[in-house]
PDB file with SEQRES, HELIX, SHEET and CRYST1 records, atoms N, CA, C and O in Angstrom:
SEQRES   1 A   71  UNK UNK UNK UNK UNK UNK UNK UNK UNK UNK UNK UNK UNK          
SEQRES   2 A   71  UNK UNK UNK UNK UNK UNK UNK UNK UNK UNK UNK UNK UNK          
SEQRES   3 A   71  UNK UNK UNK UNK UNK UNK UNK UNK UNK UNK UNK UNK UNK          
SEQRES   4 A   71  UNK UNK UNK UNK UNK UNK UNK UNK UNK UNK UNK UNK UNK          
SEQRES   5 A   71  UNK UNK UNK UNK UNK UNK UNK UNK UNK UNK UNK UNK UNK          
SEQRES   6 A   71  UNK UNK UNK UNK UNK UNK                                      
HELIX    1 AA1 UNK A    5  UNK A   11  1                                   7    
SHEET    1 AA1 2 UNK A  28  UNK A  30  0                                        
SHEET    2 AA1 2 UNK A  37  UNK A  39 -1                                        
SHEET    1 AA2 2 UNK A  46  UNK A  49  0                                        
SHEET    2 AA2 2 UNK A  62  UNK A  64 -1                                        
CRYST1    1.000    1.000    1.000  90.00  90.00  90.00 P 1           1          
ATOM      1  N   UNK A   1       0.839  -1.174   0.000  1.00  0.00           N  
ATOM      2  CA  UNK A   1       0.000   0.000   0.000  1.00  0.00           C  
ATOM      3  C   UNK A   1       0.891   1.246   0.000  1.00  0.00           C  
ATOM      4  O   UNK A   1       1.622   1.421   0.974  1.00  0.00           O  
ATOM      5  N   UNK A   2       0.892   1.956  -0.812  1.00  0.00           N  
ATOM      6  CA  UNK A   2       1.389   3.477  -1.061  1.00  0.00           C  
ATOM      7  C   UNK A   2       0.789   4.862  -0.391  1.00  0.00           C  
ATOM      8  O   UNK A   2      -0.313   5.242  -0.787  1.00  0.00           O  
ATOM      9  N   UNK A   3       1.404   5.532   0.494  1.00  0.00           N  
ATOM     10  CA  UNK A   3       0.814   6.659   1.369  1.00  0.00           C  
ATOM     11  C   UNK A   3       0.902   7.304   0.278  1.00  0.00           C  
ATOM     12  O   UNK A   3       1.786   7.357  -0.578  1.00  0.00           O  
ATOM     13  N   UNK A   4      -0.675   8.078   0.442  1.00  0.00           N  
ATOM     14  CA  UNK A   4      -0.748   9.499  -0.326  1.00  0.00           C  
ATOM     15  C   UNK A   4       0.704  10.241  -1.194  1.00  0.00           C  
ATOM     16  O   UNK A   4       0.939  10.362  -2.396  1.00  0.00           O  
ATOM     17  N   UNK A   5       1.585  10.691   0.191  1.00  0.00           N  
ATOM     18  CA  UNK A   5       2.732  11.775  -0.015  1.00  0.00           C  
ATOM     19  C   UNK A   5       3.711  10.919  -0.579  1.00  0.00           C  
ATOM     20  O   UNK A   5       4.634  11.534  -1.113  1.00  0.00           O  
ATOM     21  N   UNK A   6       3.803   9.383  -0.629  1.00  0.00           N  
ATOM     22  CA  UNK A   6       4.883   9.275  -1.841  1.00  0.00           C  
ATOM     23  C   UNK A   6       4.282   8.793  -3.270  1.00  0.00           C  
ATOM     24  O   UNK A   6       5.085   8.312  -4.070  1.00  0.00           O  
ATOM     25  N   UNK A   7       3.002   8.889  -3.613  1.00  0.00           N  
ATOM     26  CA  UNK A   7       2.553   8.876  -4.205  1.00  0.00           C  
ATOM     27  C   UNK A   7       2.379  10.589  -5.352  1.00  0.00           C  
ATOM     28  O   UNK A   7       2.393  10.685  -6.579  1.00  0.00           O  
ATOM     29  N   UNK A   8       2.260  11.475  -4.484  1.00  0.00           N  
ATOM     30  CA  UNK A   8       2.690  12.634  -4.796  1.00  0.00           C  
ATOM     31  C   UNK A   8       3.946  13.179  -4.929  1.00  0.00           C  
ATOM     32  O   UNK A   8       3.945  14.114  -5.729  1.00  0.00           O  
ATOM     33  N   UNK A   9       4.826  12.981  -4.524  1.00  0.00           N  
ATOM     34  CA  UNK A   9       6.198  12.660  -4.548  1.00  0.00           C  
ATOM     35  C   UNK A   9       6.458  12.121  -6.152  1.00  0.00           C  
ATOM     36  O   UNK A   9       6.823  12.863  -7.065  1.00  0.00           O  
ATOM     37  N   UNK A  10       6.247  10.988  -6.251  1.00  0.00           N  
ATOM     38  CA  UNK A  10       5.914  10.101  -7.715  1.00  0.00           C  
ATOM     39  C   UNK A  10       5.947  11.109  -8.760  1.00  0.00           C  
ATOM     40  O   UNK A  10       7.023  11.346  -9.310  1.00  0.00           O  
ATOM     41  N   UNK A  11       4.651  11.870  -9.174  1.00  0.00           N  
ATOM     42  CA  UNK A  11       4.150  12.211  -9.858  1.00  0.00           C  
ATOM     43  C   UNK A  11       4.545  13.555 -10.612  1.00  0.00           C  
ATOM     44  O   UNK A  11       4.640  14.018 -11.749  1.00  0.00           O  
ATOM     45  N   UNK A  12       4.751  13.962  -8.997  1.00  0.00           N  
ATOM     46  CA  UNK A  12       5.191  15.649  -9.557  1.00  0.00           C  
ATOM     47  C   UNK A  12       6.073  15.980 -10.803  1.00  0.00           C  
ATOM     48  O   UNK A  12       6.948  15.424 -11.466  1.00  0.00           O  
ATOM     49  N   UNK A  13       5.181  17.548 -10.777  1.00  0.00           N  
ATOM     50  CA  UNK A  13       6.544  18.041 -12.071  1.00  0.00           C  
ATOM     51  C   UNK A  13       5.422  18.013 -13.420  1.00  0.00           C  
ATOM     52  O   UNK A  13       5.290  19.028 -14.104  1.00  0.00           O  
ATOM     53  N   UNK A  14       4.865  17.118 -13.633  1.00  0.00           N  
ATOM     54  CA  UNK A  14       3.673  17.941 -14.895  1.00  0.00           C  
ATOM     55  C   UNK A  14       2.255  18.094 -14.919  1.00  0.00           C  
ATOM     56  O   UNK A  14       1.437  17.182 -15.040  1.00  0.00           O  
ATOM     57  N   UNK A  15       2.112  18.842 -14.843  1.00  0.00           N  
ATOM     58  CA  UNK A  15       0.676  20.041 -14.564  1.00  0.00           C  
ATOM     59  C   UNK A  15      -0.582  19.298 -15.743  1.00  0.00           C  
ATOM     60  O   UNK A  15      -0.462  18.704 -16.814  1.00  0.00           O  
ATOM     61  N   UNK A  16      -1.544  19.623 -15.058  1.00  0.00           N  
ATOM     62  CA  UNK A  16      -2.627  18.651 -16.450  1.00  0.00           C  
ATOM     63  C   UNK A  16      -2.809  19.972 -17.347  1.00  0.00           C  
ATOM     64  O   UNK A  16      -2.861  21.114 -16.891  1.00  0.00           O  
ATOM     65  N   UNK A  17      -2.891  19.635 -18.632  1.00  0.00           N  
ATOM     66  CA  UNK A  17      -3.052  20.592 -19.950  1.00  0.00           C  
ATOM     67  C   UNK A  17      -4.152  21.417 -19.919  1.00  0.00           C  
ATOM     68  O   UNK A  17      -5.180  21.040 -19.357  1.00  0.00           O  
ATOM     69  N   UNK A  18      -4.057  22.720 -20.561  1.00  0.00           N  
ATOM     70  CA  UNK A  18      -5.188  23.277 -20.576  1.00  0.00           C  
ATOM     71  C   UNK A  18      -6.379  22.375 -21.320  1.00  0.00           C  
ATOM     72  O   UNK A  18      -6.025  21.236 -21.628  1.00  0.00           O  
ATOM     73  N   UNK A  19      -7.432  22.666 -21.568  1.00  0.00           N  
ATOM     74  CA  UNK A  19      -8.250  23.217 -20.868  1.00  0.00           C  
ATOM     75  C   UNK A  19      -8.871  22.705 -19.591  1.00  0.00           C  
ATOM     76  O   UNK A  19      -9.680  23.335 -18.910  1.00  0.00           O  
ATOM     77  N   UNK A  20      -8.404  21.489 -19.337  1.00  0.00           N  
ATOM     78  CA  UNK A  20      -8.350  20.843 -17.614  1.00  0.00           C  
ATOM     79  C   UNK A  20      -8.275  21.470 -16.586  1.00  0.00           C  
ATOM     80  O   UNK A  20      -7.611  22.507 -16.610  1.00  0.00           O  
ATOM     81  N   UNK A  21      -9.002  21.008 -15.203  1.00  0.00           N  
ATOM     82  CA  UNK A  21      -8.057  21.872 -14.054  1.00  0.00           C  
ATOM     83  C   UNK A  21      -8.151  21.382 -12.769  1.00  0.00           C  
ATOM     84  O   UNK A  21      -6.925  21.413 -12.659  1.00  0.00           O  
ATOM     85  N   UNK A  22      -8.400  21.084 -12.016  1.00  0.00           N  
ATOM     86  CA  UNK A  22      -8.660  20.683 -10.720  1.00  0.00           C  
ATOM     87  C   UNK A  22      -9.256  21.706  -9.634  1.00  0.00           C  
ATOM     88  O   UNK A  22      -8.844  22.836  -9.374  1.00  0.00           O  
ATOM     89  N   UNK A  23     -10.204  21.092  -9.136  1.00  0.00           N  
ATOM     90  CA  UNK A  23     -10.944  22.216  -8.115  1.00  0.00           C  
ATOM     91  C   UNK A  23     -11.504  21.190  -6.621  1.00  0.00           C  
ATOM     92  O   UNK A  23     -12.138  20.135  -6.649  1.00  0.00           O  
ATOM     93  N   UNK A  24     -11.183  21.680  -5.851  1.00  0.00           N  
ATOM     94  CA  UNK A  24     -12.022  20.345  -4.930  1.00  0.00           C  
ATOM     95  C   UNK A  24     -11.339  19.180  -4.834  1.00  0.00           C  
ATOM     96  O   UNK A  24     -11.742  18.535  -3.866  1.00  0.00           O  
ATOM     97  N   UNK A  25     -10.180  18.459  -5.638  1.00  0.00           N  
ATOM     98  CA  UNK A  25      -9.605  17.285  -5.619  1.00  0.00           C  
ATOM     99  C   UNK A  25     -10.630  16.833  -6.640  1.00  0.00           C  
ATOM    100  O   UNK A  25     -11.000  15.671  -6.470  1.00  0.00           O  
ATOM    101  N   UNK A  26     -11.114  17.406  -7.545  1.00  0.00           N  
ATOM    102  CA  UNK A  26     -12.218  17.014  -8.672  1.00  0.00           C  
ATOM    103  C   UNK A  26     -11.298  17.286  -9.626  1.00  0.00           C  
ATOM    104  O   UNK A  26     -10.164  17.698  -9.381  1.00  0.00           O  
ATOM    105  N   UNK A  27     -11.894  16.997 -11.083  1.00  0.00           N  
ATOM    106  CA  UNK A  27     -11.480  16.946 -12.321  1.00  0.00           C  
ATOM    107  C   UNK A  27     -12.346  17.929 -13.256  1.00  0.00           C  
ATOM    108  O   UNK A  27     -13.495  17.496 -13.344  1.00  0.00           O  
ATOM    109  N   UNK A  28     -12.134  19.224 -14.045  1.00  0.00           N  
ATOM    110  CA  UNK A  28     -13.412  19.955 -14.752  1.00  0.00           C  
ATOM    111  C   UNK A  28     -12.809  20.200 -15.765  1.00  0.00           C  
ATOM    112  O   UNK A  28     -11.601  20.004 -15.639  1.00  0.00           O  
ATOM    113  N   UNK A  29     -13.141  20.573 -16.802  1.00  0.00           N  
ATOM    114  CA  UNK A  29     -12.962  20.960 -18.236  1.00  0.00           C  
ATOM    115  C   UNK A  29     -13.990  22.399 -18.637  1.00  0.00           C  
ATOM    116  O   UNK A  29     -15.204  22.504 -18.811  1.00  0.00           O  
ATOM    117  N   UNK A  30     -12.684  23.551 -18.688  1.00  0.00           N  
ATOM    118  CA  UNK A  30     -13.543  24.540 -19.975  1.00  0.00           C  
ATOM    119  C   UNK A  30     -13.966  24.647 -20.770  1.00  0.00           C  
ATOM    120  O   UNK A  30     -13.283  25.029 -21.721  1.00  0.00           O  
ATOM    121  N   UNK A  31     -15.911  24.296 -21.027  1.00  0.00           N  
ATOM    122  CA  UNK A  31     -15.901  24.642 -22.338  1.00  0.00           C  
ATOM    123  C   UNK A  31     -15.409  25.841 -23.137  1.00  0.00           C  
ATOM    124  O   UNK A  31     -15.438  27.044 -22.877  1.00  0.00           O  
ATOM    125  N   UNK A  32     -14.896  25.082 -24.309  1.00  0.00           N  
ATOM    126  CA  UNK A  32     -14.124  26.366 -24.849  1.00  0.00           C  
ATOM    127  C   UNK A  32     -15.078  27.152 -26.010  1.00  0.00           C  
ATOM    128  O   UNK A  32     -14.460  27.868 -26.797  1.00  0.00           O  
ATOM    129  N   UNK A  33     -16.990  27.029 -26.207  1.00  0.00           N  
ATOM    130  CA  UNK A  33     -17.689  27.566 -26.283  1.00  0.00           C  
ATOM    131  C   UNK A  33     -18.329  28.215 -25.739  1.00  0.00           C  
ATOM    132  O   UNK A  33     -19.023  29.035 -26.339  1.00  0.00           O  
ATOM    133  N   UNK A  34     -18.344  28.117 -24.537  1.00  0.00           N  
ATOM    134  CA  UNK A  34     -19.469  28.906 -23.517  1.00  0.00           C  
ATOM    135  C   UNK A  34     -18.685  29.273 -22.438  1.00  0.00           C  
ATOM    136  O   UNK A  34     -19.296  29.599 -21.420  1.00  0.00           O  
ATOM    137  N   UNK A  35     -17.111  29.305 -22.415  1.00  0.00           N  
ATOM    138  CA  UNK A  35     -16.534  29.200 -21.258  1.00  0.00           C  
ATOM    139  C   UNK A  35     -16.879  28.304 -20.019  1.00  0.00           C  
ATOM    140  O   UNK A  35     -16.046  28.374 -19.115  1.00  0.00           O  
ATOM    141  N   UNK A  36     -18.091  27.365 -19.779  1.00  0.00           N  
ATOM    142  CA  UNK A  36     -18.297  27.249 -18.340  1.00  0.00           C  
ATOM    143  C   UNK A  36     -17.371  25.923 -18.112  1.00  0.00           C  
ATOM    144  O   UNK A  36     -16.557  25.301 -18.795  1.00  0.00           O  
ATOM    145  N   UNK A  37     -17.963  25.803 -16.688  1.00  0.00           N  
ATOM    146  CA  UNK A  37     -16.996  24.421 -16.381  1.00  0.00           C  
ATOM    147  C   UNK A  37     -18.134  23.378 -16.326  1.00  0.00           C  
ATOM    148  O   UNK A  37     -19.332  23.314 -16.051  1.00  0.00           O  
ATOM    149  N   UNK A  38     -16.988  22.497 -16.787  1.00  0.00           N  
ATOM    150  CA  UNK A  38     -17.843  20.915 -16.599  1.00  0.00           C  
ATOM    151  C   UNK A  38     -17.319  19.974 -15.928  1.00  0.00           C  
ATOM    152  O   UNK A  38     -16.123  19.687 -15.877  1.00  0.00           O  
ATOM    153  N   UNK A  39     -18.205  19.463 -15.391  1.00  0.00           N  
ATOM    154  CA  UNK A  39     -17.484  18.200 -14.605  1.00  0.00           C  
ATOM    155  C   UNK A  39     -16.920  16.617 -15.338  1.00  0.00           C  
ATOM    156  O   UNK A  39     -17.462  15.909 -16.187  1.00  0.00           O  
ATOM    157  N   UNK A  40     -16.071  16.515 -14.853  1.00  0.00           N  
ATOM    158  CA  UNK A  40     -15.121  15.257 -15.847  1.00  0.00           C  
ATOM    159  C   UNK A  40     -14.718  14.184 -14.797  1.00  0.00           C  
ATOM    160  O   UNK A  40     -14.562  13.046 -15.242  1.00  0.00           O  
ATOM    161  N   UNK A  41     -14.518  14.393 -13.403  1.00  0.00           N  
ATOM    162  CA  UNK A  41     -13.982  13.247 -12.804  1.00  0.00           C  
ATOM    163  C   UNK A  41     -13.911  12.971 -11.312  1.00  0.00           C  
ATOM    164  O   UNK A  41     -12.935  13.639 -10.969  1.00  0.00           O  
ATOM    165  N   UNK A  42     -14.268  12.519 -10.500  1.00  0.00           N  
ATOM    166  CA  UNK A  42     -14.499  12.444  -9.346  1.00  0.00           C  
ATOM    167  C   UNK A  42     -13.144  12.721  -8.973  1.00  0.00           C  
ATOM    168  O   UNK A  42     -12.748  13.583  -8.188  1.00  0.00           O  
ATOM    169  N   UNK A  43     -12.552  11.976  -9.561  1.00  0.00           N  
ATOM    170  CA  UNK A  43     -10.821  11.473  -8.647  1.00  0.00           C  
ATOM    171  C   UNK A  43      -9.836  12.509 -10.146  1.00  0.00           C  
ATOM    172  O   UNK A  43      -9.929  12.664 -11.364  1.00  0.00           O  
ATOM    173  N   UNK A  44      -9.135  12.876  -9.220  1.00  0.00           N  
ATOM    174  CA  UNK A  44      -7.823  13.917 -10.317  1.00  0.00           C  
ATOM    175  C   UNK A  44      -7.139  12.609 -10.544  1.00  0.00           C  
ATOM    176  O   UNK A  44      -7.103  11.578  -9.873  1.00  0.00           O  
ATOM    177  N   UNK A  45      -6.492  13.026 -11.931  1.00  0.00           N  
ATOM    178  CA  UNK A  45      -5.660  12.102 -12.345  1.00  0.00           C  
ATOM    179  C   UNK A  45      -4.341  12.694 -12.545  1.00  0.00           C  
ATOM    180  O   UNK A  45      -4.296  13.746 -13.183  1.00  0.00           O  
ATOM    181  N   UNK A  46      -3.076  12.096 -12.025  1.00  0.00           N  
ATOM    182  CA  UNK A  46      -1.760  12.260 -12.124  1.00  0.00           C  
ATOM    183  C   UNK A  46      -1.121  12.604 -13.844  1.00  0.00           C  
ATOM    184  O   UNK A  46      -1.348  11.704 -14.653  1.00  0.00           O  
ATOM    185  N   UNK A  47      -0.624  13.416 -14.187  1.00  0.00           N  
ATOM    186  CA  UNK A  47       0.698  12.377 -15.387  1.00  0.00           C  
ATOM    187  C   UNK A  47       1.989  12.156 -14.738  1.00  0.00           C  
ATOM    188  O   UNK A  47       2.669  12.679 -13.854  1.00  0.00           O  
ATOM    189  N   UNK A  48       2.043  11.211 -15.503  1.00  0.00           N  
ATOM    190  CA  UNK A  48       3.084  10.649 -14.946  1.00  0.00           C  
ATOM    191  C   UNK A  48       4.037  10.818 -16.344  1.00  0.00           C  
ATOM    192  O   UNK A  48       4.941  11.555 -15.950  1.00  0.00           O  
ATOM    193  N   UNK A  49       4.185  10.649 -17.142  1.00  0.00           N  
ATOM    194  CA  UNK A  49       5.277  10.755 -18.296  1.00  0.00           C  
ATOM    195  C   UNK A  49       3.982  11.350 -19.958  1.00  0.00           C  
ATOM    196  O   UNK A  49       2.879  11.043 -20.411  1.00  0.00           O  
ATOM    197  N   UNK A  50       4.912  12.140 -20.202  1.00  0.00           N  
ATOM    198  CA  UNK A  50       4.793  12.998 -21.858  1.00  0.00           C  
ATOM    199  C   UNK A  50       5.024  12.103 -22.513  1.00  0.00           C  
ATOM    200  O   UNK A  50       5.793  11.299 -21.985  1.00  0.00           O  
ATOM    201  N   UNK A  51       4.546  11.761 -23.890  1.00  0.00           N  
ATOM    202  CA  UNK A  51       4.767  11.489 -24.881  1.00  0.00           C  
ATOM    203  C   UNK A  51       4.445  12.214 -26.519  1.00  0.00           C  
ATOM    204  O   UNK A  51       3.468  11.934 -27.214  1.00  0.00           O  
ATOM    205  N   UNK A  52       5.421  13.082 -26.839  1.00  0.00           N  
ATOM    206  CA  UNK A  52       5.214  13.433 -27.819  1.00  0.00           C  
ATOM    207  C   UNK A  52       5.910  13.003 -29.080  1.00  0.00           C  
ATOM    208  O   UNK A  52       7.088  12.663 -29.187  1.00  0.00           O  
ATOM    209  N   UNK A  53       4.866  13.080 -30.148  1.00  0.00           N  
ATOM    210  CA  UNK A  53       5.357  12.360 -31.376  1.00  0.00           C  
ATOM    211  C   UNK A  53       5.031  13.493 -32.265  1.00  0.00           C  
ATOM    212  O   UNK A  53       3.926  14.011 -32.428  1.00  0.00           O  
ATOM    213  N   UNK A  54       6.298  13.841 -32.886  1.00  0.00           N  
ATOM    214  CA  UNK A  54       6.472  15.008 -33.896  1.00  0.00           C  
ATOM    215  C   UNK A  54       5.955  14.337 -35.073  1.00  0.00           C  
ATOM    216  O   UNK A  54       4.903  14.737 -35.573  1.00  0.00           O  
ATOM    217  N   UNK A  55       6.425  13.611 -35.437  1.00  0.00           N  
ATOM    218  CA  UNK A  55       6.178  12.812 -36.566  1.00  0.00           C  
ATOM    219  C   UNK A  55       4.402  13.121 -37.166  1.00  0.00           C  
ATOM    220  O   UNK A  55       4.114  13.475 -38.309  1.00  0.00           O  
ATOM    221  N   UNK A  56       3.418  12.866 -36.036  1.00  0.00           N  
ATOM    222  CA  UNK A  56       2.227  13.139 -36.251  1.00  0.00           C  
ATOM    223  C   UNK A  56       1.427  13.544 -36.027  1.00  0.00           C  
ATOM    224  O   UNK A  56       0.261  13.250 -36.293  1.00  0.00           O  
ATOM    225  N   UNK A  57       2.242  15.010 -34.998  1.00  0.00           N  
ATOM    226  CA  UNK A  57       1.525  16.012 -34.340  1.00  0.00           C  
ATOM    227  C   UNK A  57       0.785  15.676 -33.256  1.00  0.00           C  
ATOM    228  O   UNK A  57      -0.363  16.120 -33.247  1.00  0.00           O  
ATOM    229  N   UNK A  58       1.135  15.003 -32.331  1.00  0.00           N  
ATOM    230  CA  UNK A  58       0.490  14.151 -31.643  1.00  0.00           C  
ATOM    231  C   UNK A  58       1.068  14.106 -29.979  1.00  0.00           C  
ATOM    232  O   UNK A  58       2.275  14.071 -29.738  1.00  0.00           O  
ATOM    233  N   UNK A  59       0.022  14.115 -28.899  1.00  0.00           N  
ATOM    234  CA  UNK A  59       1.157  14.381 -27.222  1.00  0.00           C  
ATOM    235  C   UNK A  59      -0.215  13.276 -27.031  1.00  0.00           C  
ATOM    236  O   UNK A  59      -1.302  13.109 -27.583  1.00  0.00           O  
ATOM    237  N   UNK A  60       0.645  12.592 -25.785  1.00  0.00           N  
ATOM    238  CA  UNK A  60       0.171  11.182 -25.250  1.00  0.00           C  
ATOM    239  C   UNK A  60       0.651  11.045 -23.860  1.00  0.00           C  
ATOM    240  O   UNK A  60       1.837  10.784 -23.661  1.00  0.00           O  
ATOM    241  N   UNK A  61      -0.339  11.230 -22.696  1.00  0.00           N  
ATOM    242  CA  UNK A  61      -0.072  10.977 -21.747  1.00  0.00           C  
ATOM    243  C   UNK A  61      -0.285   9.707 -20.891  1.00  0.00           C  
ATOM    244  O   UNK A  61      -1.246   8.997 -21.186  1.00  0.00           O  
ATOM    245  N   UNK A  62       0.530   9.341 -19.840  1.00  0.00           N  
ATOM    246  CA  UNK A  62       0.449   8.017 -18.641  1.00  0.00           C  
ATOM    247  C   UNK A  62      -0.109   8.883 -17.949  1.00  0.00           C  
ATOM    248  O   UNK A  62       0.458   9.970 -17.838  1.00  0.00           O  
ATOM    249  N   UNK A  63      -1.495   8.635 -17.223  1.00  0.00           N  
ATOM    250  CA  UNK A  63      -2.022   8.813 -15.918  1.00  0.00           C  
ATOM    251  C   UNK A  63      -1.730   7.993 -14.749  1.00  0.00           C  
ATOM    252  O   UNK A  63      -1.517   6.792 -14.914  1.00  0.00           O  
ATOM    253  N   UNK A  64      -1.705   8.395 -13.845  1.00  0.00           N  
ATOM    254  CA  UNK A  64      -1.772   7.590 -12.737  1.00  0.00           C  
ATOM    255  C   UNK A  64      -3.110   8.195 -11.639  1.00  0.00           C  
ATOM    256  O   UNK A  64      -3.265   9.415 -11.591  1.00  0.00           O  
ATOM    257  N   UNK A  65      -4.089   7.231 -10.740  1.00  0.00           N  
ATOM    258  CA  UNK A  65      -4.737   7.788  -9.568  1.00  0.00           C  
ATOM    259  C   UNK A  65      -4.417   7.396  -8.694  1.00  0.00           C  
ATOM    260  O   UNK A  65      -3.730   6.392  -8.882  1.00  0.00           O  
ATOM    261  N   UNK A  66      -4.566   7.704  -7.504  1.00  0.00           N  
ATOM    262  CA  UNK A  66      -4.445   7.126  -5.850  1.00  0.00           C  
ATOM    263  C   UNK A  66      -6.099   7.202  -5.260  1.00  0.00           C  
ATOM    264  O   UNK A  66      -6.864   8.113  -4.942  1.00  0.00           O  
ATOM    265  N   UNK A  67      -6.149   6.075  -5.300  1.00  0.00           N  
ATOM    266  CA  UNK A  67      -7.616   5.717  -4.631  1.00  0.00           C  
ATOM    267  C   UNK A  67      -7.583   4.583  -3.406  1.00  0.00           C  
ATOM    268  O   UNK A  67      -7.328   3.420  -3.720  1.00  0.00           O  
ATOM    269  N   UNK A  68      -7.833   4.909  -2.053  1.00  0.00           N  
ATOM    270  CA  UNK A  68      -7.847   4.466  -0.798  1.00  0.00           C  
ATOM    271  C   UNK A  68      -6.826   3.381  -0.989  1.00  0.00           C  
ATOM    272  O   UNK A  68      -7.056   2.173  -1.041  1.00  0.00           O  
ATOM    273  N   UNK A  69      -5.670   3.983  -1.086  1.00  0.00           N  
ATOM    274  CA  UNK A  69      -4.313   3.668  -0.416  1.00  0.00           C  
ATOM    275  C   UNK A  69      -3.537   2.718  -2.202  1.00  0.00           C  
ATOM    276  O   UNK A  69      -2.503   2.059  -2.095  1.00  0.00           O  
ATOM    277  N   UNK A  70      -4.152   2.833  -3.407  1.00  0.00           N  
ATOM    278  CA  UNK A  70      -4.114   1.722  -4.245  1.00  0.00           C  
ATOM    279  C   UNK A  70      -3.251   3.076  -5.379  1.00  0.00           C  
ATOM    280  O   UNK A  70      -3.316   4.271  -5.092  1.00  0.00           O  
ATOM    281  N   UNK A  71      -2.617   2.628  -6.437  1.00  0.00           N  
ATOM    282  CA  UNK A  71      -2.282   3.346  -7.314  1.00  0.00           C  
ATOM    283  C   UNK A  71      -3.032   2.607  -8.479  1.00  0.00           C  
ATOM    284  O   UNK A  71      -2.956   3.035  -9.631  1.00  0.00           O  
TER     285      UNK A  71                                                      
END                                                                             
């Protein structure tokens, strides 16, 4: 079982992309028509590693969550 803080520890260092954001330990998304927020996720999700591919214009992320003590 993994405590919270090295689980955060883990992760740090990349920020979730716009238009994402975290509020509450929740997950929301800007619409980018109406400006408002929407809800997307009970539980925030980590990245854990970038993947970008020039080749086809293309970024690809690893998530990770921590849910009652589990990664």
């Amino acid at each position: 079982m993994t405590t919270y803080k090295a689980f955060i520890e883990e992760v740090e260092g990349l920020e979730i992309p716009s238009p994402f954001f975290t509020k509450e330990n929740k997950l929301y998304k800007v619409n980018e028509k109406s400006g408002l927020e929407e809800y997307v996720s009970r539980q925030v999700p980590y990245i854990t590693k970038c993947f970008d591919d020039f080749e086809k214009n293309n970024v690809q992320y690893e998530l990770k969550w921590f849910n009652e003590g589990k990664v």
